[in-house]
C-alpha angles and dihedrals in degrees: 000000000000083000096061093031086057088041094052083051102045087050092054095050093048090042085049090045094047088046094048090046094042112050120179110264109217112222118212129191128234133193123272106256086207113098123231109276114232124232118259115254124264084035132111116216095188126052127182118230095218133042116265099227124177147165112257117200132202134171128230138175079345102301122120106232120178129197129173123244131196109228090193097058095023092230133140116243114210127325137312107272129199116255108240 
């Protein structure tokens, strides 16, 4: 009983001593100093997932027409139809 007793005792003081040598750092971020890098000409950095994809309208001898138009691709989708 006096063994344990004197074992329970020893730890804490070890355990006291470990904790008081060694404090907690505290460990703060800072900004990066490197500027952002551009991106080389000729290249898109951003580059969308789905195809943009909206009606286009244009007038003619007076009548309304629509035709969509892929924005992506930059294609043309069907033919232009009359506005009713």
């Amino acid at each position: 009983m006096k063994k344990i007793k004197s074992l329970k005792v020893f730890c804490i003081i070890c355990s006291l001593t470990i904790l008081l040598l060694c404090p907690a750092v505290t460990v703060s971020a800072q900004a990066a100093d490197t500027p952002p890098q551009a991106a080389p000409s000729g290249e898109e950095t951003i580059q969308p997932h789905a195809p943009i994809i909206k009606w286009v309208f244009k007038e003619e001898n007076g009548i309304i027409y629509r035709r969509l138009y892929n924005y992506y691709t930059g294609e043309w989708i069907g033919d232009w139809i009359p506005c009713d």
